[in-house]
C-alpha positions in Angstrom: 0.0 0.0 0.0 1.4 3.5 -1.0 2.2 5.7 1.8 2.9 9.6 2.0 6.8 8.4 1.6 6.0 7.5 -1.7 5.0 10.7 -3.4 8.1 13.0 -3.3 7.3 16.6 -3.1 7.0 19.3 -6.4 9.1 22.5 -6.0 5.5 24.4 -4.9 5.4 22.2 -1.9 6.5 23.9 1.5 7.8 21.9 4.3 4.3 21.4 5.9 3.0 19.8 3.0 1.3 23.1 1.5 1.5 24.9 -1.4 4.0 27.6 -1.9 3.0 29.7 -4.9 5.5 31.5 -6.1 3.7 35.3 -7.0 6.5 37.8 -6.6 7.0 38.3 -10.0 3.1 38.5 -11.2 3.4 42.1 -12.7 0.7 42.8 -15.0 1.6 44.3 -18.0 -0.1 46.8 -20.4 0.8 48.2 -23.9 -0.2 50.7 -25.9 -2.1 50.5 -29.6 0.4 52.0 -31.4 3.0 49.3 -29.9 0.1 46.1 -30.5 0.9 47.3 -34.4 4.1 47.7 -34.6 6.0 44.8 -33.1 6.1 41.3 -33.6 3.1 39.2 -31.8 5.2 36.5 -29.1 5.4 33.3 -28.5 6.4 30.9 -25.6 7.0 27.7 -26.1 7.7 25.0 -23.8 9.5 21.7 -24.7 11.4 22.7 -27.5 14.2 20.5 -27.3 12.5 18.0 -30.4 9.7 17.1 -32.3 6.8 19.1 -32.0 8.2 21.5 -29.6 10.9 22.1 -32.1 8.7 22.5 -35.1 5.9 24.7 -33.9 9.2 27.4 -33.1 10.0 26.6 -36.6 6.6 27.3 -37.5 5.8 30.3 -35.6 9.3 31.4 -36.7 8.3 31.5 -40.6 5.1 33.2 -39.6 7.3 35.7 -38.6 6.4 35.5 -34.6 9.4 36.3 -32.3 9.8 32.7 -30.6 10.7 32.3 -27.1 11.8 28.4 -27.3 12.3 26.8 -24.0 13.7 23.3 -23.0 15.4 22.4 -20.0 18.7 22.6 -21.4 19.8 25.4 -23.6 21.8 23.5 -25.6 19.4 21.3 -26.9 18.2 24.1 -28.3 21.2 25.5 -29.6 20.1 24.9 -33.9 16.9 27.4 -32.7 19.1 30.0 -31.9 20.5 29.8 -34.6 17.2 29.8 -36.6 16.5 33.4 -34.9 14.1 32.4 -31.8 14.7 33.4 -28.3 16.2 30.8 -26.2 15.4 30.2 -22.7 16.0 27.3 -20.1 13.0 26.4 -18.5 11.7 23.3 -16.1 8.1 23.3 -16.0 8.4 21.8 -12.3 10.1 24.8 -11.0 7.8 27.7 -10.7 10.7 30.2 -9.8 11.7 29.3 -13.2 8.4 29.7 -14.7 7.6 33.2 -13.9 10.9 33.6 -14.8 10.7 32.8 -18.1 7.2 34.9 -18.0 8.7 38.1 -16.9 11.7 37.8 -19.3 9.2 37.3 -22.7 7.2 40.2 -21.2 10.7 42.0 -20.7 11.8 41.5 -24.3 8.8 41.0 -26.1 6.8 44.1 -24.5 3.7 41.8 -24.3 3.1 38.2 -24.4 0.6 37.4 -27.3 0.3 33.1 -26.8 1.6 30.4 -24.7 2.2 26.9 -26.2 2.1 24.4 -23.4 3.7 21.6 -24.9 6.1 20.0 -22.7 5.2 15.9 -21.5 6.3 13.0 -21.6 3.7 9.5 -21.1 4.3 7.3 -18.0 3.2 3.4 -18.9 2.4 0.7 -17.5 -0.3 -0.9 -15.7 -1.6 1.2 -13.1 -0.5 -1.9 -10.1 3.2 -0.9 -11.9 3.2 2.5 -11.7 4.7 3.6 -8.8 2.6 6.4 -7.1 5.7 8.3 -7.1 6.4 8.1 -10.8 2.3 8.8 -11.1 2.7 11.6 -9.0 5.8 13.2 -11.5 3.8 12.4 -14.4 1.2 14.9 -13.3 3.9 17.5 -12.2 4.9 17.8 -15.8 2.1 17.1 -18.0 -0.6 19.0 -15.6 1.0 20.9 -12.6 3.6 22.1 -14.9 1.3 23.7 -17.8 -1.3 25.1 -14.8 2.1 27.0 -13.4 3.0 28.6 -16.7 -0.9 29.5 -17.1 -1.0 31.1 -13.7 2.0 33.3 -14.6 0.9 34.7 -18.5 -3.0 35.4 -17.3 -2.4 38.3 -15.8 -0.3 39.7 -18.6 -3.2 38.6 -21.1 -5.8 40.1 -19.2 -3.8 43.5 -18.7 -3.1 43.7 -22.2 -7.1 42.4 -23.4 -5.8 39.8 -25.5 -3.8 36.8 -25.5 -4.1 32.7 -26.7 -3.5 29.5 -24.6 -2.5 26.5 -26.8 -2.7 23.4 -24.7 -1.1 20.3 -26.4 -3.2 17.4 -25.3 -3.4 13.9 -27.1 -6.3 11.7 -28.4 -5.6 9.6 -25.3 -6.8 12.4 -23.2 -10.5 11.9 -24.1 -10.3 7.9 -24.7 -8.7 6.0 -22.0 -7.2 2.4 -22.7 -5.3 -0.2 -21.1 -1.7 0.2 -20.1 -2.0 4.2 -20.4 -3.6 5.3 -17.1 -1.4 7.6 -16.2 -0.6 9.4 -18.9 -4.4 9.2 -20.2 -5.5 10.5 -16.3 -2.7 13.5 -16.7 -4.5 14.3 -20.3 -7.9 13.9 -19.2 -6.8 16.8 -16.2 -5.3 19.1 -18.7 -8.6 19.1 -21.1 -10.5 19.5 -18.3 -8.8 22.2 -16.8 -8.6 23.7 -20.8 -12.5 23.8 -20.4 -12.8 25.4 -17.4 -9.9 27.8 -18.0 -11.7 29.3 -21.4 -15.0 29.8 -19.9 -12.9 31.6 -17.1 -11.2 34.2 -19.1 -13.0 34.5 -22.3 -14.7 37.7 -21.3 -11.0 39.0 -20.9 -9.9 38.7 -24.6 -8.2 35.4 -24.4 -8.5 32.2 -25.8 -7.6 28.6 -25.2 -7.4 25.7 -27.3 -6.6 22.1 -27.1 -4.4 20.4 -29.8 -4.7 16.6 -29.6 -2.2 14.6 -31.9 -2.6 11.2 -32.6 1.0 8.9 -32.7 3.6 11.4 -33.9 7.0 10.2 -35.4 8.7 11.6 -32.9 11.8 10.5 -29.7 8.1 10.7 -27.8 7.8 6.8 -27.6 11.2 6.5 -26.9 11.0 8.4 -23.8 7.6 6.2 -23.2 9.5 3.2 -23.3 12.3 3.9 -21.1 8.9 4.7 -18.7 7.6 1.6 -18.8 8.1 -0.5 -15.8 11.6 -2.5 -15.6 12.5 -4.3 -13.1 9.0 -4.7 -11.2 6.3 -5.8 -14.1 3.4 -7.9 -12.7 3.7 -11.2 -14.6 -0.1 -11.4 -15.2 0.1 -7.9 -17.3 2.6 -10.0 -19.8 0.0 -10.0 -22.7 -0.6 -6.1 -21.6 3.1 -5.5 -22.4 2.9 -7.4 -25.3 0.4 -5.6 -26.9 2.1 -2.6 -26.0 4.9 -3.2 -27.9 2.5 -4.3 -31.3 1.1 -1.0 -30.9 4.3 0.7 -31.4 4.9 -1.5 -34.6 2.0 -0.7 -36.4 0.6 3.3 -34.9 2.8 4.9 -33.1 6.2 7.4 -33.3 8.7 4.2 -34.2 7.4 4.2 -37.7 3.9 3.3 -37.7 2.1 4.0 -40.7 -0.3 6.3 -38.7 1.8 8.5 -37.3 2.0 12.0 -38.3 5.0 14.0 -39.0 5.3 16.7 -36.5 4.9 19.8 -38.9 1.5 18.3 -39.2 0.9 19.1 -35.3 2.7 22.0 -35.2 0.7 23.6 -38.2 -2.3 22.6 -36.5 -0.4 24.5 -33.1 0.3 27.8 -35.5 -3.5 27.7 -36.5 -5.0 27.2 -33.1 -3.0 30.5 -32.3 -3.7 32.7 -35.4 -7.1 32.0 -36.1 -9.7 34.5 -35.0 -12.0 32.0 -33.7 -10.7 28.8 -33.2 -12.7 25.8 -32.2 -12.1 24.5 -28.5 -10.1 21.5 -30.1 -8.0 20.2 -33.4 -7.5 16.7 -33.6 -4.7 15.8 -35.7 -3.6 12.8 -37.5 -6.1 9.8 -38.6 -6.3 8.2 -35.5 -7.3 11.4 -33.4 -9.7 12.1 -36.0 -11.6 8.7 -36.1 -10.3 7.4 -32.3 -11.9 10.2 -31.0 -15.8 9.0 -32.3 -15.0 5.8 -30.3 -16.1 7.9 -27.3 -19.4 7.5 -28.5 -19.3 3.5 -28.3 -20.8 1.9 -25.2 -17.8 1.2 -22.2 -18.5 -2.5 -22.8 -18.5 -2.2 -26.3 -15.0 -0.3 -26.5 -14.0 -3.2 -23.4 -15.0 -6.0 -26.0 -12.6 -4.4 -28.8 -9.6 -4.4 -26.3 -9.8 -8.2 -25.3 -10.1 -9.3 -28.8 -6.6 -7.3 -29.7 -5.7 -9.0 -26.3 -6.5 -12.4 -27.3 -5.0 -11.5 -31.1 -1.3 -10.4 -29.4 
């Protein structure tokens, strides 16, 4: 049984177990009209350091955007430099480093126009596998981290009237399936939170869209597999992990003839934030587009379709 040992603290937790928000830096800013015409609309972008993170800067770039491109570590970011965007090391589990990053756009940028939270990675696994500590870091990125950087660019966007949040979701945050529970539960809390959150500020000018990419050729399901449990797999979830691994073959970012390219996502990332009235989500790729009408199957029905694959692996 999981204990309160098991779940290590994120950087907003104080020593009693509260939350330590980190609001020293909120400053508001406004602009004038003549200065909303005359320089370049911003960007921030988290996860930059590949795939789709690197190709919406590149995309935001050619539309002529100045790009703040963030990633951990600098250097991985080194060819976007390069390329013309701003560079800027950024955790999304530090929240100093956040409204940091905030505050330095705003500094440079004289306003901050969008936000692209695209930083993630997918924790798999059975949910008996996942340790509640690894669940517990997959929701520090993939939700606590995107809610930190939200928190800190509001107040800009509501100063300045205007603004655009792009959340970067995934199909698997609005179908669940086997062996994705926590990284389908940390999806499922960002669209959520995505609906609340544009009800919240429309009246303020601002806008906030979900982007939800099917399999993506991408390092993405590299980084998945080296999540998956190692050392500590339940034997009776072999067929689980075995079906895992067929679904990489045939759909996902190691080739799989359904994966997009990630210029397809961040197109549909550059359109989310130019268009004057975007729809609350774009699916993209084929499986997003048709996965996303199996919502509208009966649980039992979509539970049928998972133990044939199961008996078929």
């Amino acid at each position: 049984m999981a204990t309160a040992e098991d779940v290590d603290r994120t950087a907003d937790d104080g020593p009693d177990g509260t939350v330590v928000e980190d609001d020293s830096d909120r400053k508001a800013t406004s602009r004038s009209d003549s200065d909303r015409y005359t320089r370049k609309k911003s960007v921030l972008i988290t996860g930059c350091s590949s795939g789709i993170g690197r190709a919406t800067a590149r995309a935001f770039l050619d539309d002529e955007w100045q790009v703040f491109a963030t990633a951990r570590n600098v250097d991985d970011i080194e060819s976007l430099a390069e390329a013309g965007c701003e560079t800027l090391a950024l955790d999304v589990t530090e929240p100093e480093g956040v409204a940091r990053a905030v505050e330095e756009t705003v500094d440079i940028a004289g306003a901050l126009d969008c936000v692209v939270n695209n930083a993630g990675y997918a924790q798999m696994g059975p949910l008996e596998d996942v340790a509640t500590v690894d669940l517990h870091r997959q929701f520090d990125v993939n939700v606590y981290g995107p809610h930190r950087l939200t928190r800190a660019a509001v107040p800009h966007m509501r100063a300045q009237g205007e603004g655009r949040i792009v959340n970067v979701s995934s199909v698997i945050g609005r179908i669940s399936i086997p062996g994705a529970g926590a990284y389908a539960g940390s999806k499922h809390a960002l669209e959520a939170m995505s609906d609340s959150l544009r009800g919240e500020v429309e009246e303020f000018g601002i806008d906030v869209v979900v982007v939800e990419p099917g399999p993506v050729e991408t390092n993405f399901s590299d980084r998945a597999d080296d999540e998956l449990p190692d050392e500590d797999r339940t034997p009776a979830y072999e067929s689980l992990y075995e079906l895992y691994d067929d679904a990489e073959l045939i759909g996902s970012g190691a080739g799989g003839p359904f994966a997009s390219d990630p210029e397809d996502v961040a197109d549909a990332i550059l359109e989310a934030a130019t268009s004057p009235d975007p729809p609350a989500r774009y699916p993209v790729g084929p499986l997003a587009q048709y996965g996303l009408y199996a919502r509208y199957l009966p649980d039992r029905l979509r539970d049928a379709v998972y133990g044939i694959l199961k008996k078929l692996a």
